[in-house]
LUMBA-592782 format. One record per atom (N, C-alpha, C): x, y, z. Coordinates in steps of 0.001 Angstrom, whole numbers, padded with zeros to 6 digits, always signed. Each point is the difference from the previous one (the first is absolute). Example, Ala and Ser with C-alpha at 12.3 -4.5 7.8 and 13.67 -1.06 7.14 Angstrom:
+013190-005690+007800-000890+001190+000000+000900+001200+000000-000350+001050-000720+000820+001190+000060-000770+001090+000730
***
This chain:
+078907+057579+059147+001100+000937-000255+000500+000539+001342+001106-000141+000353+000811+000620+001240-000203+001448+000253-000080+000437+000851-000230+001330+000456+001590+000774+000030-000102+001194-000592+001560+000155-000182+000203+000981+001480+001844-000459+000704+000150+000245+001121-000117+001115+000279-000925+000439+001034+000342+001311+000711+000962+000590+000235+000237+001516-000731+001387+000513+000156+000245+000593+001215+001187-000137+000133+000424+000201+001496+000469+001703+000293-000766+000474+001198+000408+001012+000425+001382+000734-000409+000113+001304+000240+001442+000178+000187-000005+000952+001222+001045-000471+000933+000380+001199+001245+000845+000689-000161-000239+001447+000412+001104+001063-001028+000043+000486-001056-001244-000400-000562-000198+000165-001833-000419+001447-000334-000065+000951-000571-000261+000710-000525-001570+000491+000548+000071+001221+000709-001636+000094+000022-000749+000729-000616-001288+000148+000447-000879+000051-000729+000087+001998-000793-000241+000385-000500+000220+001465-000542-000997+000715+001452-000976+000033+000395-000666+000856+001122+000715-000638+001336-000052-001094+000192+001241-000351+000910+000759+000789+000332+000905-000299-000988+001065+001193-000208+000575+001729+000291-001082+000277-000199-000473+001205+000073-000346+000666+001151-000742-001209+000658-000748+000305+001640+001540-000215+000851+000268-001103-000333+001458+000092+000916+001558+000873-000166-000143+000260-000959+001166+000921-000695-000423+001148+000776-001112+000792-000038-000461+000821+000743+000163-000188+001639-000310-001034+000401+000011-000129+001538+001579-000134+000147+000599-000744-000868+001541-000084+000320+000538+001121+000132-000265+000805-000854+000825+001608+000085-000058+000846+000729-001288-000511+000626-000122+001093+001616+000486-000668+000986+000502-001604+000167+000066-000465+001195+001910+000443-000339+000378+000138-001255+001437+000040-000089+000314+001305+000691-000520+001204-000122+000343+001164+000025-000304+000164+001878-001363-000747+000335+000270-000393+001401+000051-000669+000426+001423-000739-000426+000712-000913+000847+000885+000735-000242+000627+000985-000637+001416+000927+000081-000659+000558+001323-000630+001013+000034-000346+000806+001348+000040-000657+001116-000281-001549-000129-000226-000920+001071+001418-000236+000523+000906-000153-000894+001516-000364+000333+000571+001536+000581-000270+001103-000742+000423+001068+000679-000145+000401+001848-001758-000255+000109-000233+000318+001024+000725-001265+000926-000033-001466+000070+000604-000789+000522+001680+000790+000165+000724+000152-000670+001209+000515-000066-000103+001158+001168-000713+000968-000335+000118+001215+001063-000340-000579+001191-001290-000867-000065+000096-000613+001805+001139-000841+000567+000378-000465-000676+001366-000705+000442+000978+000998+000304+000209+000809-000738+000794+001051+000327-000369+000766+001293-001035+000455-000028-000562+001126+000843+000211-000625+001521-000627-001562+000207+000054-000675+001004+001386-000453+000391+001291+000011-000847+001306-000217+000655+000862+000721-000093-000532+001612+000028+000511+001211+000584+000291+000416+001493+000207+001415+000118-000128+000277+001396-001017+001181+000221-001177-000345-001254-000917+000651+000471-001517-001003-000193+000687-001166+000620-000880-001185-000273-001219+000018+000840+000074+000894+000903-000988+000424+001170-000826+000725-000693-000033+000848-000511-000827+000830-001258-001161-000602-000529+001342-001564-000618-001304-000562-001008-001118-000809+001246+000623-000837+000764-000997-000540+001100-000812+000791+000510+000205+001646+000228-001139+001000+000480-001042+000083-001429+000124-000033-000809-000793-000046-001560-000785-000463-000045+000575-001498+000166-000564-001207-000601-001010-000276+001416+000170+000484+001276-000716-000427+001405-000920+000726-000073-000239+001645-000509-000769+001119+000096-001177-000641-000316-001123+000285+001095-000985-000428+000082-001192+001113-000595-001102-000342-000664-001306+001024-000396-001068-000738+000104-001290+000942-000685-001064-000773-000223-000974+000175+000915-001364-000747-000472-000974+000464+001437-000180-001357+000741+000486+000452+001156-000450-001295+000846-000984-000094+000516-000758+000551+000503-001603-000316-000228-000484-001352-000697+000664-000107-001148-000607-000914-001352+000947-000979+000332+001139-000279+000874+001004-000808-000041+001124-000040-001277+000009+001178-000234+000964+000185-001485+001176+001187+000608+000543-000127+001362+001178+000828-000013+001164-001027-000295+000199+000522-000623+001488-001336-000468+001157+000446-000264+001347-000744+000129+001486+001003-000588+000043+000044-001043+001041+000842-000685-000120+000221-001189+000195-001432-001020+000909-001051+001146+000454-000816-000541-001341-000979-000288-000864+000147+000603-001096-001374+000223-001033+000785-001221-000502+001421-000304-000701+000685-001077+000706-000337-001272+001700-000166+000240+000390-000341-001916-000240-001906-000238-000064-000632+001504-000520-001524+000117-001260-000308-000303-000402+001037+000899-001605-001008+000020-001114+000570-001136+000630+001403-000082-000655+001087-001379+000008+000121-000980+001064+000270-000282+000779+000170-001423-000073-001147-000887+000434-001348+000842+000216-000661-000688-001238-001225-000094-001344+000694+000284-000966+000127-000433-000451+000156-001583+000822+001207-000284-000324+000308-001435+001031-001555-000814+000971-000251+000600+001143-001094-001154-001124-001160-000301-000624-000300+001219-000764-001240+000051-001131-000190-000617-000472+001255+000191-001225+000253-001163+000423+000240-001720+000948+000353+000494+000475-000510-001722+000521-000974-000287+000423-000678+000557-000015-001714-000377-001284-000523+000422-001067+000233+000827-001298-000515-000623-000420+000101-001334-000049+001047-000456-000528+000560-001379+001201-001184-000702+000943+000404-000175+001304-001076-000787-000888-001695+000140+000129-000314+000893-000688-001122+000201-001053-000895-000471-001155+001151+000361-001198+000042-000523+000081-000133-001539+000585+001173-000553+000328+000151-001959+000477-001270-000629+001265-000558+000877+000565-001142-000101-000952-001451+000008-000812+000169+000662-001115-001600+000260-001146+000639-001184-000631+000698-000307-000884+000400-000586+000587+000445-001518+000717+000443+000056+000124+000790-001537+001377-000560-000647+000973-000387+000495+001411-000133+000151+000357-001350-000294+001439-000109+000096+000601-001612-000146-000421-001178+001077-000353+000596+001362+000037-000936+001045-002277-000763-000642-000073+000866-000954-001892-000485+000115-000016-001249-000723+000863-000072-001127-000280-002098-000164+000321-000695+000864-000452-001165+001152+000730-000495+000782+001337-000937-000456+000466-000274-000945+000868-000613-000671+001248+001141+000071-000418+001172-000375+001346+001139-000346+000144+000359+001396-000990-000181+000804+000394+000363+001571+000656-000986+000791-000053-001396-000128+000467-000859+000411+001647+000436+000623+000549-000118-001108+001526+000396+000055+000870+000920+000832-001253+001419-000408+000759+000779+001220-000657+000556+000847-000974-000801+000240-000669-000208+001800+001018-000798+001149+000217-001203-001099+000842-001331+000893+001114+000783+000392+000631+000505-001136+001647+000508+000026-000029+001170+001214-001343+000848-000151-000059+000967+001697+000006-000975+001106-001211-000720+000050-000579-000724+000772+001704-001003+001095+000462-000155-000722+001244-000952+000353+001265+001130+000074-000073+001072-000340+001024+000979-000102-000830+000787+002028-000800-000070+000123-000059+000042+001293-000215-001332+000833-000157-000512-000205+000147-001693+001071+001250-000118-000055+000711-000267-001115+001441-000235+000533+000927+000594+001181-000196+001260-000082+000927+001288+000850-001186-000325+001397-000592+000000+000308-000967+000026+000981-000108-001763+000974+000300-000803-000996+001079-001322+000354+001581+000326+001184+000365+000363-001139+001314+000367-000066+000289+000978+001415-000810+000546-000227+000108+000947+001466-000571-000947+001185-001140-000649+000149-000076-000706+000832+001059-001044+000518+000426-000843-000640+001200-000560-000306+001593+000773+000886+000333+000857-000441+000900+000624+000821-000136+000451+000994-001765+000972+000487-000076+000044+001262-000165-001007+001190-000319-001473-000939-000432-001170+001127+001307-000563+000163+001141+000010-000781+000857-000998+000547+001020+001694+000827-000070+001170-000011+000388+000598+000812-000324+000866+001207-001468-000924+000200-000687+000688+000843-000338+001209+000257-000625+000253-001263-000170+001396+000127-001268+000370-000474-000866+001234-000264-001538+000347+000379-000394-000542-001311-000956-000780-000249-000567-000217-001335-001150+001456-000613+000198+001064+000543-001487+000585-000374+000407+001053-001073+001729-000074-000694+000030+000645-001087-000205-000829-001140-000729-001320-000185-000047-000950-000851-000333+000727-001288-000508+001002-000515-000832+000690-000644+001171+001142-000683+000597+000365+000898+000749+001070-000529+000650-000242-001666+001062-001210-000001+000556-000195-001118-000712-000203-001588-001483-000189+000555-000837+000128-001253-000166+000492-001047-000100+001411+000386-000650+000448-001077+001123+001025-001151-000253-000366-001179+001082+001078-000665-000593+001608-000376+001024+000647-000228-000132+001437-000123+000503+000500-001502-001197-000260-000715+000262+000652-001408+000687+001083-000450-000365+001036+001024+000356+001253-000740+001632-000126+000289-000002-000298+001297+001904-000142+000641+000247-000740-001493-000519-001561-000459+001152-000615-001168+000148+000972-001065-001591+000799-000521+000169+000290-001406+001362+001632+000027-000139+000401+001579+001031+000793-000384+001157-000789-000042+000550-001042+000778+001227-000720-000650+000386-000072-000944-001158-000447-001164+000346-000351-001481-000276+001754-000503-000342+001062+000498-000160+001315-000969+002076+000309+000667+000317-000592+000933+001364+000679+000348+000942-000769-000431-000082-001643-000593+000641-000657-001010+000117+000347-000905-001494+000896-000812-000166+000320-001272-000155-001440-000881-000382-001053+000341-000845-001456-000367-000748+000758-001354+000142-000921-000698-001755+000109-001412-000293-001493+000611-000743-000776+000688-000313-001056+000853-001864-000075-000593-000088-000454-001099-000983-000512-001141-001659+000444+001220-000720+000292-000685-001290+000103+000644-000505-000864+000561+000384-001525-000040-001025-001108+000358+000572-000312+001277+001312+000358-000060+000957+000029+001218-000815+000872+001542+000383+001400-000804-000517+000896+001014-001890-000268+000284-000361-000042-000671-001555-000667+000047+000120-000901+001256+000343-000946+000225-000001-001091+000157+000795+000019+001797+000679+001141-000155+000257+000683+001218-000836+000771+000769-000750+000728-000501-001089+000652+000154-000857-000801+000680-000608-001160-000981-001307-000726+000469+000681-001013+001464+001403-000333+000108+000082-000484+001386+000244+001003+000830-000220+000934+000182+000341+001571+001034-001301-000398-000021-001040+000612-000931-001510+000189+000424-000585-001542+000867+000290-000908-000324-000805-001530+000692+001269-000038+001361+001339+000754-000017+000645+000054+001605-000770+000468+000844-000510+001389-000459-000822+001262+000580-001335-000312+000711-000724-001012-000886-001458-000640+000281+000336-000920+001133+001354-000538-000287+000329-001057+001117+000247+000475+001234+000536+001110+000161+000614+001055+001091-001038+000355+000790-001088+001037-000727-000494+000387+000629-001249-001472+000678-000017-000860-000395-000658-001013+000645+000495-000474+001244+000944-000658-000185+000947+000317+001544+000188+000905+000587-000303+001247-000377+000149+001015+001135-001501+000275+000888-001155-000473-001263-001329-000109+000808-000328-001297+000771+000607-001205-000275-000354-000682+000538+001075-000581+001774+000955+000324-000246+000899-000065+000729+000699+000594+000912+000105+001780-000352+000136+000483+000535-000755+001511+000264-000885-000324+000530-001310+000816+000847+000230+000146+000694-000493+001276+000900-000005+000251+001468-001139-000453+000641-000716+000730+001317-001080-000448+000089-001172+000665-000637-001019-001170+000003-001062+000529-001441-000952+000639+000663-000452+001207-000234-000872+000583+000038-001126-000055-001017-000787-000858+000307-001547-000749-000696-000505+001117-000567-000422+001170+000840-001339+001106-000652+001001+000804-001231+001569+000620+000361+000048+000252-000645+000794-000588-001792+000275-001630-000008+000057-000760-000965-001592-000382-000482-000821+000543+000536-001486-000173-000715-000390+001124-000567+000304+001074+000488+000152+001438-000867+000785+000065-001320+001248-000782+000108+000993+000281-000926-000723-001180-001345-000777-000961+000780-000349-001034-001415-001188+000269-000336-000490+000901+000624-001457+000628-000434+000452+001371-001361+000977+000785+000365+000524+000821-000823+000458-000949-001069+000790-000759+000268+000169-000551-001356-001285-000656-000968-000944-000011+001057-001226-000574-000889-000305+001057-001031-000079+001113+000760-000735+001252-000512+000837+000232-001387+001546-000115+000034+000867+000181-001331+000120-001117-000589-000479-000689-000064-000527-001186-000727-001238+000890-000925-001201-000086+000630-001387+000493-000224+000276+001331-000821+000886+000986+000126+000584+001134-000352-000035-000441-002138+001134-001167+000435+000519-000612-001396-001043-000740-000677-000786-000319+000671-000465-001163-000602-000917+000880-000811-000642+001194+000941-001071+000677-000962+000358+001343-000701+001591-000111-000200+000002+001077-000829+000339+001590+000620+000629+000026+001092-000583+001367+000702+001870+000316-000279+000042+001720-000476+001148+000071-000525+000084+001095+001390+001522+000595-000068+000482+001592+000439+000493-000648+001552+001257+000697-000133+001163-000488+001056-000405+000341+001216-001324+000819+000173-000609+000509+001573-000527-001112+000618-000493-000983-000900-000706-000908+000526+001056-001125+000997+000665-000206-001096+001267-001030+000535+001108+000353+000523+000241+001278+000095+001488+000530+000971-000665-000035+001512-001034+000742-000004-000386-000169+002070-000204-001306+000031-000689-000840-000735-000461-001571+000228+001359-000747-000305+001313+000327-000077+000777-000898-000237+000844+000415+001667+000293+001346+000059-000069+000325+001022-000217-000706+001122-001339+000010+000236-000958-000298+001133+000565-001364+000330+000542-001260-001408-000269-001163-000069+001417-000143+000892+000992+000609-000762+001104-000104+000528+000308+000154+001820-000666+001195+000104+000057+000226+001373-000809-000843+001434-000795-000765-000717-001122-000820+000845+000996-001717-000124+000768-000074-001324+000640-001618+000004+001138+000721+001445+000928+000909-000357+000904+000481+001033-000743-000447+001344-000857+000851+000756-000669-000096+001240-000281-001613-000403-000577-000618-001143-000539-001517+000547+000832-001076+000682+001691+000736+000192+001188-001275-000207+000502-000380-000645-000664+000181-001655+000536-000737-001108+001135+001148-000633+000695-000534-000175+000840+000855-000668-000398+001090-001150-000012+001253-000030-001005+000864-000864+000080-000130-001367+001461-000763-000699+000297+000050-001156-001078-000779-000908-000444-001213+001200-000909-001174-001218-001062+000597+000021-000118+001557+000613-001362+000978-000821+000064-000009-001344+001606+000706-000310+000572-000218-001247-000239-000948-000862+000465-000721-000093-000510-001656-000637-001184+000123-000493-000683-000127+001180-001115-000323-000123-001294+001202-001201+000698+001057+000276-000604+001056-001171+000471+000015-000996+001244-000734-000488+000691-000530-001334-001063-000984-000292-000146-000843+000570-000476-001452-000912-001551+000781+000037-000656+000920+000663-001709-000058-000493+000212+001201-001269+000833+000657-000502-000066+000876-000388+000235-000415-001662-001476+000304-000405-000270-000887-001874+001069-000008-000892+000961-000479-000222+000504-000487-001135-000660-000095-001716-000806-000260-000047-000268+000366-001922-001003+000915+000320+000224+000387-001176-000808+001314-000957-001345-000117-000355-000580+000676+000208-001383+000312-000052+000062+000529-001547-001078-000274-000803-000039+000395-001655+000163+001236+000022+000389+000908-000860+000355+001081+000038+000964+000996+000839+000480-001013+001294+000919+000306+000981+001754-000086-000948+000964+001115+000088+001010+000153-000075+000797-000843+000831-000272-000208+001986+001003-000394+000160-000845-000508+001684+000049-000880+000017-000763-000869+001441-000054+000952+001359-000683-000204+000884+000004+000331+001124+001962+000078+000898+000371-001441-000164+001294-000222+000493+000990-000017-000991-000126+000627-001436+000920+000469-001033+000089+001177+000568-000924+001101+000370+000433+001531+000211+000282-000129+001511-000224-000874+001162+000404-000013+001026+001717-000096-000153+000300-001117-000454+001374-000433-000097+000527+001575-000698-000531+000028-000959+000795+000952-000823+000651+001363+000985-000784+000137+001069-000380+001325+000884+001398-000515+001326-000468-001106+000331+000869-001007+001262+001351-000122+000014+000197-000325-001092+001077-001141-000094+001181+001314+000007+000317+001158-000915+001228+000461-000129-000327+000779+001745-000457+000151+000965-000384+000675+000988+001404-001143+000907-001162-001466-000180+000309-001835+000537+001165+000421+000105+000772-000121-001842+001342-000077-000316+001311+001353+000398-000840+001232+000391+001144+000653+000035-000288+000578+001155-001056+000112+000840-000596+000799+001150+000214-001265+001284-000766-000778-000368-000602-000535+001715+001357-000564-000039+000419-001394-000820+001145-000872+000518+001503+000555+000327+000441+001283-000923+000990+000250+000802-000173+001058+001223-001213+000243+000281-000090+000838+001319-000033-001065+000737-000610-001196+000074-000294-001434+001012+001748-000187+000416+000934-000341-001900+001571-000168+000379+000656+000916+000968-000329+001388-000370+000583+001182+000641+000087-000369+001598-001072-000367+000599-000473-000398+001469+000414-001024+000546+000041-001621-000951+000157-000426+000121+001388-001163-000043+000763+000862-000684+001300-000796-000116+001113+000476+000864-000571+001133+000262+001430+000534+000757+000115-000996+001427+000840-000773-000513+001203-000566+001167+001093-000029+000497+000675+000051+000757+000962-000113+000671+000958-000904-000656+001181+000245-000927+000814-000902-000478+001246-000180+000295+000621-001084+001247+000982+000089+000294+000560-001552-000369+001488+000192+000409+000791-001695-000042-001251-001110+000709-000169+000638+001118-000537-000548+001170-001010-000647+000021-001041+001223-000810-001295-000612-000903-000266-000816-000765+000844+000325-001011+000383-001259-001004+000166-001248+000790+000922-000300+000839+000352-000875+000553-001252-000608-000037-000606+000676+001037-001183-000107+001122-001096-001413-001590-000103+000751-001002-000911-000358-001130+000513-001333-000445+000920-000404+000512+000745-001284-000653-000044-000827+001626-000100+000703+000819+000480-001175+001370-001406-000774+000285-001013+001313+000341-001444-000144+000410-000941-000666-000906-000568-000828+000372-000851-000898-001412-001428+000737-000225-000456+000760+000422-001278+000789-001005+000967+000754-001049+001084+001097+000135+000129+000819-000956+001105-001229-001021+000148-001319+000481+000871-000263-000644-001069-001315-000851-001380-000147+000344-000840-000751-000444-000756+001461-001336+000224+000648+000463-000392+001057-001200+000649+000381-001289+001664+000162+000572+000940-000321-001525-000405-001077-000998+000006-000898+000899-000384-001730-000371-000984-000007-000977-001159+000576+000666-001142+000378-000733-000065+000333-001205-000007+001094-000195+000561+000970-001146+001244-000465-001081+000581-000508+000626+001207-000088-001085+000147-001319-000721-000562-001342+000882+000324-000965-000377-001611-000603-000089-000870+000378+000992-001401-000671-000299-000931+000600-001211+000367+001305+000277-000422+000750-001118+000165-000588-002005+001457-000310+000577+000659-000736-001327-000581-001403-000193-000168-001109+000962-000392-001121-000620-001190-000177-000148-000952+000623+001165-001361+000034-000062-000372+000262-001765+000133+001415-000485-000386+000221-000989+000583-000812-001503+001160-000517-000076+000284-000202-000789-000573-001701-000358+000110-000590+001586-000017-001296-000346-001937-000016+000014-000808+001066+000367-001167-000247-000531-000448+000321-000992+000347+000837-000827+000412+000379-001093+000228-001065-001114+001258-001045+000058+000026-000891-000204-000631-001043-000253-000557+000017+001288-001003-001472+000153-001304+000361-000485-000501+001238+000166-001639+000655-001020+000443-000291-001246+001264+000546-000711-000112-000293-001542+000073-001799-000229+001029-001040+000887-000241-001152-000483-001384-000386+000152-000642-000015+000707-001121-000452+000367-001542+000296-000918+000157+001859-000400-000807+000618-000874+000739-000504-001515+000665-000980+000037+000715-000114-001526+000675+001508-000893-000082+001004+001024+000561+001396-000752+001206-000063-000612+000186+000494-001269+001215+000002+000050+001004+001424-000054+000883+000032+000432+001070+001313+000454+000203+000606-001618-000500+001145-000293+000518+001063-000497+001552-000687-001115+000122-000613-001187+001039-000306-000223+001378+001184-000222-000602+001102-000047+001184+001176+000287+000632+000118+001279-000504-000196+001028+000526-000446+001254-000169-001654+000800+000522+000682+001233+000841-001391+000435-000591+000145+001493+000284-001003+000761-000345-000214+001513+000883+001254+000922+001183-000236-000822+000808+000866+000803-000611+001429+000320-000453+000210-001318-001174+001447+000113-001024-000223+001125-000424-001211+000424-001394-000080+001209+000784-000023+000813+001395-000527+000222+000978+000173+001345+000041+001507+000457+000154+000643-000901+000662+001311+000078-000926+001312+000706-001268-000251-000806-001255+000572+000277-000173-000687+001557-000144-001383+000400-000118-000193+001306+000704+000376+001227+001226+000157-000716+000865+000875+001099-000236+001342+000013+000049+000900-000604-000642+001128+000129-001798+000460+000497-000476-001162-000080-000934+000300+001006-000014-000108+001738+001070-000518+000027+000709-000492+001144-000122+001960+000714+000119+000925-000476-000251+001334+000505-001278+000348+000701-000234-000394+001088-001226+000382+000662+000007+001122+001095+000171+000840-000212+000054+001423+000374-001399+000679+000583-000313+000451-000889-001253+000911+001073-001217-001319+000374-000188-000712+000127-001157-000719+000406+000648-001004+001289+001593-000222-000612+000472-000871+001261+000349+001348+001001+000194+001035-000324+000126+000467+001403-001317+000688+000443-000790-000072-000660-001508+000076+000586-000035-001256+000768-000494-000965-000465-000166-001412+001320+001128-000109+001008+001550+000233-000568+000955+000267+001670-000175+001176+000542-001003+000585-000204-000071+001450+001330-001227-000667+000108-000978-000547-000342-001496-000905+000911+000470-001140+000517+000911-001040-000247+000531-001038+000832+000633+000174+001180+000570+001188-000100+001039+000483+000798-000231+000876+000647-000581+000157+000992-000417+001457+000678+001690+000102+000690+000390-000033+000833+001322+000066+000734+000954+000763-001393+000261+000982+000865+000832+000949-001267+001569-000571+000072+000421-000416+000789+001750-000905-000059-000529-001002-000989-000890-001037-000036-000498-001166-000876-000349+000387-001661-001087+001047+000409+000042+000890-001588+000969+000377-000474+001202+000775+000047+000988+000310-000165+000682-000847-000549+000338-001151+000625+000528-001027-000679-000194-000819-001083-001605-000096+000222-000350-000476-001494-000324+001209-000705-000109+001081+000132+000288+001138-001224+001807-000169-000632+000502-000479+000997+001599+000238-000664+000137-001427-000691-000645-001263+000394+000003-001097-000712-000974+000187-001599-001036+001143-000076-000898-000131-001215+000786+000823-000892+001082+001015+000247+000494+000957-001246+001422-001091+000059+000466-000398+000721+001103-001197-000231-000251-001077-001007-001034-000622+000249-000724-000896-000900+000043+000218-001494-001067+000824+000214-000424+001126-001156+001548+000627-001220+000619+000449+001019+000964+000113-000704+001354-001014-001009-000356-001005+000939+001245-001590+000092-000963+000264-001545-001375-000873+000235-001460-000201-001707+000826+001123-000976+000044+000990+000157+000384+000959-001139+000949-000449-000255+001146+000238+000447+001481-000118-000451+000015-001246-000970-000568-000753+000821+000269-001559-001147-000892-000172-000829-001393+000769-000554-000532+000287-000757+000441+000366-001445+000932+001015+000681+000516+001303-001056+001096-000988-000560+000699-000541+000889+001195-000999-000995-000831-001279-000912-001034-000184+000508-000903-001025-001105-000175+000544-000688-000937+000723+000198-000317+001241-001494+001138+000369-001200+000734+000647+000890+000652+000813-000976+000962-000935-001129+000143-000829+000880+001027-001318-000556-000818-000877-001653-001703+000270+000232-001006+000400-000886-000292+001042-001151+000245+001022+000766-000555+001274-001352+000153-000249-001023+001020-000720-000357+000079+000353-001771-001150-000859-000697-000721-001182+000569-000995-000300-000170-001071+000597+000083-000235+000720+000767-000742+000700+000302-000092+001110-000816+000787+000523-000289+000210+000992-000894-000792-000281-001074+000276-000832-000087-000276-000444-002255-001437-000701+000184-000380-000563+000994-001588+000044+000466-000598+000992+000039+000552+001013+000486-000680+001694+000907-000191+000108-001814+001271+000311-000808-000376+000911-001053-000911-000854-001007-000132-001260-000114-000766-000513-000921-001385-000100+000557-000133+000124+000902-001833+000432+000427-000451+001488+000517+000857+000798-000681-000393+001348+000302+000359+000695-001148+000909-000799-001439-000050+000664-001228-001418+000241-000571-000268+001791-000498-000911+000142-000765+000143+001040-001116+000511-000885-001370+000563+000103-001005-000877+001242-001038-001457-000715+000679-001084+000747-001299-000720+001302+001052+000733+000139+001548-000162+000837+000498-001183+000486+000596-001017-000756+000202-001654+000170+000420-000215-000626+001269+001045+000108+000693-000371-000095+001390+000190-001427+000695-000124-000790-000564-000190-001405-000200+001297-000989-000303+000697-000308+000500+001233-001023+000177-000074-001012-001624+000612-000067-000494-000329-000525-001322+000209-001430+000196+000336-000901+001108-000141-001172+000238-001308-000577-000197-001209+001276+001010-001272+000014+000100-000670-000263-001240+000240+000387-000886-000449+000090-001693+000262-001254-000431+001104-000929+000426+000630-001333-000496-000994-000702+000912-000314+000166+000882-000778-001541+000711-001206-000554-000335-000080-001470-000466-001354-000660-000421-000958+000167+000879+000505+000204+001435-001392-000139+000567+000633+001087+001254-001271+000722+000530+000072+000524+001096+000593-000041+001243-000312-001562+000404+000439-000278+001498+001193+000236-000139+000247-000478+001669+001362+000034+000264+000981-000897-000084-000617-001155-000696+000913-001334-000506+000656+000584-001264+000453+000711-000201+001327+000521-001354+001240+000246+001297+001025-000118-000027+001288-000237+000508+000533+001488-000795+000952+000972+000973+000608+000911-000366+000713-000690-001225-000455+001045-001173+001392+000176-000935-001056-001031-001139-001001-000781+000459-000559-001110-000842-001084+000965-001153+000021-000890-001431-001209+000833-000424-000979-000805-000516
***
């Protein structure tokens, strides 16, 4: 007797009800800061092409801290190398939840949109090489055009006013979090200063200890605020960039529940992090960090010169094929099949809007770039970019909604009113192979 065929995946399909839930939640804080994120970007742009633009450069230069410890830093390098400490550690935890508890833990459901990150940064990082070699120009922002900036898209679509189906925004999410893992890897492996041995043996000895912390159970934020501390400040002094402290206390930090536990070690971390992540650290990092100088001249400058003009490139067009055409090629290959309520054009659309790499690309162009004329330029090439990704986003999209619409409301009707999407009540089976709208 024939074995009857294995049914085929679906990408985009309907997810799972706790799925759901975990990301609906994370979405709503990254929406509300990515508004703050666009605000504060706005005022630095502003503030910096005033005539009290001297102001903000005295701000952002103001130096503190104890130097003794090697921690006097400007204000601008504490919302870099500090702050955004806390973003990274919350995409560890994201990460971590994601491989362990989440969509990315079957390797089959991860396949798809690992590749689709995975190639959504090779492409632009191509692409940039590519323009700087045939115009002779520095290859060492190769990295910049990488990575996308969630919170920047999801406020796009909260200022469209999009209903843009959950599996959509999901699915945006999980390539931000595997950009992020990718980012900060290149920033440890690539771009280091010089290493200081004793104190990168301090910093991986602390992390042993918060390991050992978790592993046996030891609760109360005294333990792990000086020891996260300590960790952070010893990767800084080691050379390594201080953020993959961050990281690195995301991914050790337990993911499931202990019997009788309400809510994991890195469920109440995140819970505590993330609206801080989303509305505190990244637009104080934007605040510092965007204000540029925006003239004819500049502009020019971003289109003549091939780093800031290998960075548009990046972002707008590598960003776009990388993801879509791996995307593509994971579902032919995984036999997946696309969501029959939507269409490719929907993975086009989503790929261009990740094309927004905002706070992480101008984190790696202020470490690629020490020379502040060079930074400058690729700061005015990453909100150029960034911006070109939106605009043509929003005309994909919107040119969309009404699909979207009648998706949004048929997986969020709940008729009998108990909390619960009444689609959820229609599905034979749990997973995430039911297709929006299917019962």
């Amino acid at each position: 007797m024939c074995a009857a065929p294995r049914e085929r995946s679906v990408f985009l399909g309907l997810l799972p009800w706790p799925e759901r839930v975990q990301v609906a939640r994370a979405l709503r804080t990254e929406t509300v800061g990515g508004l703050v994120l666009l605000a504060a970007a706005m005022v630095a742009l502003a503030w910096a092409n005033t005539p009290w633009s001297g102001a903000y450069e005295h701000v952002r230069d103001f130096r503190f801290g104890i130097s003794t410890l090697g921690l006097e830093l400007s204000v601008g390098h504490w919302t870099a190398d500090g702050l955004l400490t806390i973003f990274f550690l919350v995409a560890g935890i994201e990460l971590k939840r994601e491989l362990v508890v989440g969509e990315l833990r079957p390797p089959a459901a991860a396949a798809l949109p690992v590749v689709a990150a995975v190639c959504g940064m090779a492409v632009p990082a191509a692409l940039y090489l590519a323009t700087t070699t045939l115009g002779s120009g520095s290859a060492e922002g190769w990295a910049v055009p990488m990575a996308t900036d969630v919170a920047f898209a999801l406020a796009v679509l909260a200022v469209l006013s999009t209903h843009l189906p959950s599996a959509l925004r999901a699915f945006l999410l999980t390539l931000a979090v595997v950009d992020d893992l990718g980012a900060i890897l290149v920033i440890a492996v690539f771009f280091t200063a010089d290493l200081n041995p004793a104190a990168l043996g301090g910093a991986l000895a602390g992390l042993v200890v918060f390991y050992l912390l978790q592993r046996y159970r030891v609760r109360g934020w005294w333990w792990y605020v000086p020891l996260g501390v300590t960790i952070w400040a010893l990767m800084y002094n080691g050379g390594v960039h201080a953020t993959v402290a961050g990281v690195a206390m995301g991914l050790i930090l337990r993911t499931t529940r202990d019997a009788g536990e309400e809510a994991s070690p890195a469920e109440r971390a995140e819970h505590l992090l993330r609206p801080v992540s989303a509305g505190v650290t990244v637009p104080l990092f934007a605040l510092f960090a965007a204000g540029v100088s925006v003239s004819a001249a500049a502009l020019g400058e971003v289109f003549t010169r091939p780093e800031p003009l290998g960075v548009v490139l990046g972002l707008v067009v590598g960003k776009t094929v990388g993801i879509f055409a791996g995307a593509y090629l994971a579902a032919r290959f995984t036999k997946a099949r696309l969501n029959p309520d939507l269409a490719w054009a929907d993975v086009l659309a989503l790929a261009v809007l990740a094309g927004i790499g905002f706070t992480v690309a101008l984190l790696i162009g202020e470490i690629a770039f020490p020379d502040p004329v060079d930074a400058e330029h690729v700061k005015a090439a990453v909100l150029l970019g960034s911006l070109i990704a939106a605009a043509v986003a929003a005309l994909l999209i919107k040119r969309r909604n009404g699909i979207y619409r009648r998706l949004w409301e048929a997986e969020t009707r709940d008729e009998d009113a108990d909390g619960v999407p009444d689609v959820y009540h229609q599905q034979t089976s749990p997973g995430r192979g039911s297709a929006a709208g299917e019962s």
